[in-house]
C-alpha positions in Angstrom: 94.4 200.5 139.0 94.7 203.6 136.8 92.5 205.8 136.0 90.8 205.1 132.7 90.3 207.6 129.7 86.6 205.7 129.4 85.5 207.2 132.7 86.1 211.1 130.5 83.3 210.3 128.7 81.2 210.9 132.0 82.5 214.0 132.6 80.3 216.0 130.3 80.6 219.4 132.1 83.3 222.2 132.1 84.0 223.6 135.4 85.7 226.8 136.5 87.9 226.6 139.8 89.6 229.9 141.2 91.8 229.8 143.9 91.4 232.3 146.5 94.2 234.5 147.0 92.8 236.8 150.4 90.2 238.8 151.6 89.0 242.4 151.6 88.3 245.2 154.1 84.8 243.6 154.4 85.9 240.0 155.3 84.8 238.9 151.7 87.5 236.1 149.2 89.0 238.0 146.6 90.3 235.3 144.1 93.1 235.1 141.8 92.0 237.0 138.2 92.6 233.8 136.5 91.0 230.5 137.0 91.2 226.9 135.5 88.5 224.7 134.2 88.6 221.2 134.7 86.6 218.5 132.9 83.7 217.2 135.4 80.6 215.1 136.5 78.2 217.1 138.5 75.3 215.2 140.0 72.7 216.1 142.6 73.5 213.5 145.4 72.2 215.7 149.0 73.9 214.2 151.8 75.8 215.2 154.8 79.6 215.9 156.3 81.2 216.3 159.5 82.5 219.7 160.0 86.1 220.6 162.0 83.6 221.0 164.8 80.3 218.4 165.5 78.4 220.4 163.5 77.3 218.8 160.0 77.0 220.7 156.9 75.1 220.3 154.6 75.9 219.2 150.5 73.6 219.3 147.7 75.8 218.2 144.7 78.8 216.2 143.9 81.1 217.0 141.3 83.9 214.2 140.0 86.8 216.4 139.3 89.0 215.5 136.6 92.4 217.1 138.3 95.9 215.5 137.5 99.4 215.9 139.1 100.2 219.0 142.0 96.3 220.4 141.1 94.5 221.6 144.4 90.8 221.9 144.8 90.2 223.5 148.2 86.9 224.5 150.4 88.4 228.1 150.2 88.5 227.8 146.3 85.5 229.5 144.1 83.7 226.4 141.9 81.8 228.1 138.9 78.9 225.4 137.3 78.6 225.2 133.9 75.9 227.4 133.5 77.7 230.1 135.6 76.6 229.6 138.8 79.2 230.3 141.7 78.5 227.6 144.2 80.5 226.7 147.4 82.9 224.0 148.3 82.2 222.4 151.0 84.6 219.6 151.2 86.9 217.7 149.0 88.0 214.4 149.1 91.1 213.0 146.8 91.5 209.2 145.6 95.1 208.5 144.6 96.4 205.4 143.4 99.3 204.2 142.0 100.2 206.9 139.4 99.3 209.7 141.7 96.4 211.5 142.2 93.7 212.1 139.0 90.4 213.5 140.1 88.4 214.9 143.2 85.4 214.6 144.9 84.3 217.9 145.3 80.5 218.4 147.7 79.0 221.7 146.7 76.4 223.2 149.1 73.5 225.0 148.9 
């Protein structure tokens, strides 16, 4: 099933993603000077995942990413809200289907 055009007219929101190129002297991300917005859904949705440990961590939003073709949201990646607020990625999960992959899952923390 491909993804249909109808489902844009949830994704109200304009999100900023920019992908993180290192780190500096202080062990902080520096991120590339440019960044991409992507059409999105952002809803409050708290909830849980596992971590690469047995620890869980802890998500308070969920933002349906509209991301076509060889687009990468990462965890390392900085996610600006709409109303400018930098929040961090704490997982994402992709759902391809036939014609490849077209949005994200993205959980945001706290």
């Amino acid at each position: 099933m491909a993804f249909s055009t109808s489902l844009l007219s949830l994704m109200t929101s304009t999100v900023k993603i920019s992908t993180r190129t290192g780190h500096n002297n202080y062990g902080e991300g520096t991120f590339a000077g440019s960044t991409t917005k992507y059409r999105a859904r952002i809803v409050e949705k708290p909830g849980y995942i596992r971590g690469d440990g047995v620890e869980e961590i802890a998500y308070r939003h969920i933002a349906w990413v509209r991301s076509t073709g060889a687009a990468s949201i990462t965890v390392s990646d900085r996610f600006t809200d709409p109303g400018g607020v930098v929040r961090p990625i704490v997982g994402v999960e992709v759902y391809p289907d036939e014609d490849g992959n077209h949005h994200r899952k993205v959980l945001l923390g706290y």
